[in-house]
N, C-alpha and C positions, 0 to 999 in steps of 0.2 A: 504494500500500500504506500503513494505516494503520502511522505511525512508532513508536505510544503500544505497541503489540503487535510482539513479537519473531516472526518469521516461523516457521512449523513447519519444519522442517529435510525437506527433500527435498520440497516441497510448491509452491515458485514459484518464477523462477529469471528476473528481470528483464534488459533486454538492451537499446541503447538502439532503440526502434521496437516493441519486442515484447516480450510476457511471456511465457514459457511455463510451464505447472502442470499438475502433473496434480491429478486429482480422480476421484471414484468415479464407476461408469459410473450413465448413469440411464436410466429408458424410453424417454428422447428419443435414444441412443445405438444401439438394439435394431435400427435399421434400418443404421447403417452397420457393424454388426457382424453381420448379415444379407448385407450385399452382400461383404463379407469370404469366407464360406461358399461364395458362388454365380455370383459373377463371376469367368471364367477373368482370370489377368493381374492382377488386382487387386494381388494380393499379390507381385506379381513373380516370384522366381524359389521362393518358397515355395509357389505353387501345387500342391496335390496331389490335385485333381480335385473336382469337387462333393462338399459338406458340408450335412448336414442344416439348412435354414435355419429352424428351428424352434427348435435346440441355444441359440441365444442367450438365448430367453426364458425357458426352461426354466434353463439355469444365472441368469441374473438374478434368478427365482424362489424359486429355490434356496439363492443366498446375496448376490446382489447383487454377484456376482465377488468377494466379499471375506474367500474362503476363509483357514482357515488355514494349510494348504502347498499350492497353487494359487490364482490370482486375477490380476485385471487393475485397469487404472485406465486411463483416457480421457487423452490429450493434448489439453490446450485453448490456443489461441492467442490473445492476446489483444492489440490488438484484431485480431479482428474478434470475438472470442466465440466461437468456433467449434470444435468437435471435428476435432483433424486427426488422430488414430489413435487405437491402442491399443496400451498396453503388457502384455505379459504377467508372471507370475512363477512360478515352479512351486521345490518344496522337494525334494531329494535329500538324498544323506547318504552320506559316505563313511563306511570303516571302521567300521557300527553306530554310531559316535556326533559323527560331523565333518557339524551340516548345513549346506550351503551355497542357494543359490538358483541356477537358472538363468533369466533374462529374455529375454524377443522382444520386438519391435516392429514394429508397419504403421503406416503411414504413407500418406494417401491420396495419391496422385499429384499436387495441386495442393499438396503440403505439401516434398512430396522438397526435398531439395538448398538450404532454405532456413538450415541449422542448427539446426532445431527437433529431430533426432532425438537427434543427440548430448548436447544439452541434457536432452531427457528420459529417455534412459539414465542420466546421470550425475545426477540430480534421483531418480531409483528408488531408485539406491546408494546415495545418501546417506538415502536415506528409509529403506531395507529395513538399515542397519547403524544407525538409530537406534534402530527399531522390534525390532529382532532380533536375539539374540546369532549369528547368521552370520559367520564369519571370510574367505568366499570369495563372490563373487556372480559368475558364468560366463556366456557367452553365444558361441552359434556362430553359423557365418556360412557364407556358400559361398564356393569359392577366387574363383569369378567376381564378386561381388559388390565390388568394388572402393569402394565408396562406403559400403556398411554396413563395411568395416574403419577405412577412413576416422574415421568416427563413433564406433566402439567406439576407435580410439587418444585421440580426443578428449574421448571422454569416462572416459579413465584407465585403461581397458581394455591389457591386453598380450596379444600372440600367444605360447599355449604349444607348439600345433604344428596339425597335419594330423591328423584323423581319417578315417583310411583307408577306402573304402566304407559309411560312416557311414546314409547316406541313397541312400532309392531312389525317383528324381526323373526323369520325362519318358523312361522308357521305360528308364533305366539306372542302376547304382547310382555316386552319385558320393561325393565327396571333401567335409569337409568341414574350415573352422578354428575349432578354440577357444581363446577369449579369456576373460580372467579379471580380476580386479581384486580385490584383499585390503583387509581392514578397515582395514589399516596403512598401503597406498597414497593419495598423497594424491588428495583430491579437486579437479576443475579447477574446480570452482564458486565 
């Protein structure tokens, strides 16, 4: 990283062996956000049945994922260069005038379990509370999921509680956990 330029806050997030950054999605993105849509498993236990794999190009079209209350950004690892997911972010709003964000994240399989996700969770927070007057940035998870909790505590995240039949996943409706992290909480980065 050039030392002469102050880094853009939420945007790279150096490690020793790897960087991780997110960045805007590009055309060359369209196919593993494609396979996202259309490969059962892919996405673990977020699977929720085949997904138009057209929808990708069409929202890239549309705004390049970089809506104003809805959008994504790509995980890139570096090195090797490479796209290891994608992050989401979508805008809510409590009470008429409280809005906060909720974020997801994939992750392709050859990326799991390296520390790259928690990384670019807490790299969104800090991005989307620079960019945004948001006081709250949320994200769920499943109770099975033991490694996406994992990740959201690391990357600053707290457990509020259980969302009771929240989701209905693989033939029944299950359980889910929401996590949060406030503008006032510090950041691990």
């Amino acid at each position: 990283m050039d030392s002469a330029r102050p880094p853009v806050p939420g945007v790279v997030h150096e490690a020793p062996g790897s960087t991780v950054r997110l960045r805007p999605v590009t055309e060359d993105d369209l196919a593993m956000l494609r396979r996202f849509a259309v490969e059962p498993g892919l996405v673990g236990l977020d699977w929720a049945g085949f997904r138009d794999p057209a929808a990708p190009a069409r929202r890239f079209a549309e705004d390049g994922y970089l809506g104003e209350k809805v959008g994504g950004l790509i995980v890139q690892v570096e090195p090797p260069g490479v796209a290891a997911g994608y992050l989401s972010y979508l805008q809510g709003q409590y009470g008429g005038r409280a809005p906060y964000w909720e974020i997801g994240i994939v992750l392709l399989p050859e990326w799991r379990g390296r520390g790259i996700g928690w990384r670019a969770q807490a790299l969104l927070c800090d991005y989307l509370f620079s960019h945004t007057p948001a006081q709250r940035i949320q994200a769920g998870t499943h109770a099975e999921n033991a490694a996406e909790q994992r990740s959201l505590e690391k990357a600053g995240f707290q457990l509020e509680g259980v969302l009771r039949a929240c989701e209905f996943r693989a033939g029944a409706w299950r359980d889910g956990w929401l996590y949060s992290r406030l503008r006032d909480d510090p950041s691990p980065l």
